[in-house]
matplotlib code that plots the C-alpha trace (Angstrom):
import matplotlib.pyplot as plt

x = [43.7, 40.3, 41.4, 42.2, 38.6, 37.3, 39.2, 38.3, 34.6, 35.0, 33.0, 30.3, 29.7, 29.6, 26.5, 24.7, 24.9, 23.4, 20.7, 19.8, 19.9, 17.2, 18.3, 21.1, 21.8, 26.1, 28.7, 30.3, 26.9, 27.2, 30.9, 29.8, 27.4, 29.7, 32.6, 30.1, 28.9, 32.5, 33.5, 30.7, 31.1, 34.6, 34.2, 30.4, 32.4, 36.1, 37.7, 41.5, 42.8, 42.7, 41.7, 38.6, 37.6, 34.9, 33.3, 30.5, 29.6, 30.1, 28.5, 25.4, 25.4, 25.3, 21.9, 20.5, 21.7, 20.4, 17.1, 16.5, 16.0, 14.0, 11.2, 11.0, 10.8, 13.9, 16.5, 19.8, 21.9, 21.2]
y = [-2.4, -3.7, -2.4, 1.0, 1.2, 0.6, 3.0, 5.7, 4.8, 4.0, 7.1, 6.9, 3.3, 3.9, 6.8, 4.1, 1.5, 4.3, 5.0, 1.6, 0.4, -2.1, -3.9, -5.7, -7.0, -7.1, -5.3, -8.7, -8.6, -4.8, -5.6, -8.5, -6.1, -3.9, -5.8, -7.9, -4.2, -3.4, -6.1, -5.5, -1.8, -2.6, -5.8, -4.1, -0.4, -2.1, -0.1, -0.6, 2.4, 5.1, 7.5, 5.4, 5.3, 8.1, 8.2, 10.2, 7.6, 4.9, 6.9, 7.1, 3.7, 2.2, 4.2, 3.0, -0.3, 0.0, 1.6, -1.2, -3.8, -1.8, -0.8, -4.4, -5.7, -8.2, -9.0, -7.7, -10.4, -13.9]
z = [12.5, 14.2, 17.5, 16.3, 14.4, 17.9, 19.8, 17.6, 18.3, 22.3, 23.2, 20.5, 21.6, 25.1, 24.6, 22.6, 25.3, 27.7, 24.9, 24.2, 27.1, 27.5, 24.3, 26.1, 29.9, 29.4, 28.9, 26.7, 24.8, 23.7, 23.1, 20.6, 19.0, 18.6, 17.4, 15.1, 13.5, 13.2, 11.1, 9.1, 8.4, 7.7, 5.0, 3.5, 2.6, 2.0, 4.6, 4.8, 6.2, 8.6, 5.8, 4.2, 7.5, 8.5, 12.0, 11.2, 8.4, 10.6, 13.4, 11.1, 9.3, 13.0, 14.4, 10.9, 11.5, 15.2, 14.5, 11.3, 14.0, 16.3, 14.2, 13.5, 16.4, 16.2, 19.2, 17.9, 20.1, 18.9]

ax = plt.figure().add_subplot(projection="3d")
ax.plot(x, y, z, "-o")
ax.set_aspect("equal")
plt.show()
């Protein structure tokens, strides 16, 4: 189920690698990030199928999530 989350996002997480690019140096860091948001989005809104799963809401709860930790300041890979 994970993996098919993620394949439906593949192209939306690629542009955000291009666009924040200076927040990490690897391609297995942005996958972590990724992966990491993933899992949240999918335990935090109790996703367990294909139809409670919206891109655009996950599309716009990740740039939140992104822009959070910019305006603050903090390293989003630990």
């Amino acid at each position: 189920m994970l993996q098919k989350f993620y394949e439906r996002a593949f192209v939306f997480l690629k542009l955000v690698e291009q666009e924040y690019v200076s927040l990490c140096q690897s391609s297995a860091e942005w996958e972590s990030l990724h992966l990491r948001f993933l899992l949240y989005y999918l335990i935090r809104f109790k996703i367990k199928s294909d139809r409670d799963f919206s891109l655009y809401h996950f599309k716009t709860a990740y740039r939140l999530y992104l822009d959070k930790f910019l305006q603050g300041g903090t390293t989003l890979i630990q």
